[in-house]
C-alpha positions in Angstrom: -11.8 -11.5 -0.7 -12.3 -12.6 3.3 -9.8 -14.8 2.6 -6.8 -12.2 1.1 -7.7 -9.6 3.6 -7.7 -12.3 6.7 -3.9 -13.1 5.0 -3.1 -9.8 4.7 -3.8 -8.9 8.5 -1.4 -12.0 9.7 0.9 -11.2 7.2 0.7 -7.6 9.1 0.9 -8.8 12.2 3.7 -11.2 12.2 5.8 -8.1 10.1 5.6 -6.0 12.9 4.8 -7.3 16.5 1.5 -5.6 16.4 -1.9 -6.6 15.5 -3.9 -5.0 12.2 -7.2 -3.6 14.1 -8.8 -2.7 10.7 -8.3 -3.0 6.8 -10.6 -1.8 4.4 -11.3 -1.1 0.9 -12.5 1.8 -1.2 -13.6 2.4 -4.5 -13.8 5.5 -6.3 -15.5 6.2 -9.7 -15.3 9.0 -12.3 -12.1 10.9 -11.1 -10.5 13.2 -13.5 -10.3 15.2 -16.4 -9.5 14.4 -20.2 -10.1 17.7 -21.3 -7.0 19.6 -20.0 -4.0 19.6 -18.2 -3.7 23.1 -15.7 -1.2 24.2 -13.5 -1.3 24.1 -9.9 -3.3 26.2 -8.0 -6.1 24.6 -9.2 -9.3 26.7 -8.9 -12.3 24.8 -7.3 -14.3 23.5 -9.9 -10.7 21.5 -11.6 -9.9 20.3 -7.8 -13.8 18.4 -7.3 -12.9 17.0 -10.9 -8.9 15.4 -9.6 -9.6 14.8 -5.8 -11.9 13.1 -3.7 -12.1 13.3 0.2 -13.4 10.1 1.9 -14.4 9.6 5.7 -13.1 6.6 6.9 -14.0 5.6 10.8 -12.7 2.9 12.4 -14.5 -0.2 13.7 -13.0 0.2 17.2 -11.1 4.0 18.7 -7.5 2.8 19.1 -5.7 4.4 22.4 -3.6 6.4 20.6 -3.2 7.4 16.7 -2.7 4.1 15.3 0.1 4.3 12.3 -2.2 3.5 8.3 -0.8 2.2 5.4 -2.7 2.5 2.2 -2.0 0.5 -1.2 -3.6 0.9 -4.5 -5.1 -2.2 -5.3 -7.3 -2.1 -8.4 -7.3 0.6 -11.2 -9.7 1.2 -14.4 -7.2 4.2 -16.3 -7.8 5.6 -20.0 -5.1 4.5 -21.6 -4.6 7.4 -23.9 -2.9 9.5 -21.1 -0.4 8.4 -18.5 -1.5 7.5 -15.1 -1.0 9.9 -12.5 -2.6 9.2 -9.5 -1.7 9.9 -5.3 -3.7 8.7 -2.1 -2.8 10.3 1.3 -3.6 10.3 4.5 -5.4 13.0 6.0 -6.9 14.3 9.7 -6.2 10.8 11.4 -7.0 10.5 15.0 -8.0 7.1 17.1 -10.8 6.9 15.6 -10.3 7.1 11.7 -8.9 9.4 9.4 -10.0 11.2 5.7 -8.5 9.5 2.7 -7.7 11.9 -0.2 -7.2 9.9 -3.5 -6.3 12.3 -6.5 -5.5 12.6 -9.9 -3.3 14.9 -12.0 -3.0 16.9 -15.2 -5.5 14.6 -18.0 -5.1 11.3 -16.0 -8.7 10.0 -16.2 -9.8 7.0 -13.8 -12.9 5.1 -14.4 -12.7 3.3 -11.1 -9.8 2.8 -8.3 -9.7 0.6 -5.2 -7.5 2.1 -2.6 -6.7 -0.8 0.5 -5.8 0.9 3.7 -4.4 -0.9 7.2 -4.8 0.2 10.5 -1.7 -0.8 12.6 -1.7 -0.3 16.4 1.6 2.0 17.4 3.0 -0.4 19.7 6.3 1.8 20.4 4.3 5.0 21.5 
């Protein structure tokens, strides 16, 4: 694991001129909901079964907003529905940023891993 993320922050780096400052990894459990498939608005109780918020801070403040890329490395799905799934980027400052990882209609995820990178913005 050390090994792939250490690869992953060169491989980074030498893409774009700038040094990787932080990667992570996530894992969320138990996101969804078998039982129905409702149309957006969703009322409260359907969005805390399809969304999850998570606080991610930074080892380090960056100067500036740094630019974060997020992949979706890892999934557990039930396989009698399709798999709908989303991760965003939310509130992000030089210091971290809230990652929102979400589900749709009767998608049901036992577990995902969501990878994010934290890229200094170099051209600022």
């Amino acid at each position: 694991m050390v090994a792939t993320k250490l690869a992953l922050l060169m491989f980074v780096a030498l893409a774009t001129g700038a040094l990787a400052n932080d990667i992570g990894t996530v894992e969320i459990t138990a996101l969804g909901d078998r039982g129905s498939c409702p149309v957006r608005p969703w009322n409260a109780q359907q969005t805390a079964k399809r969304e999850k918020i998570i606080p991610i801070k930074f080892e380090f403040p960056y100067a500036v907003k740094p630019k974060v890329a997020l992949a979706l490395t890892g999934t557990d799905i039930d396989q009698r529905y399709n798999m709908r799934t989303n991760t965003e980027v939310q509130n992000l400052t030089n210091e971290g940023f809230d990652l929102k990882v979400g589900v749709w209609c009767n998608t049901y995820a036992y577990w995902l891993e969501v990878t994010y990178i934290a890229v200094a913005d170099i051209y600022q």
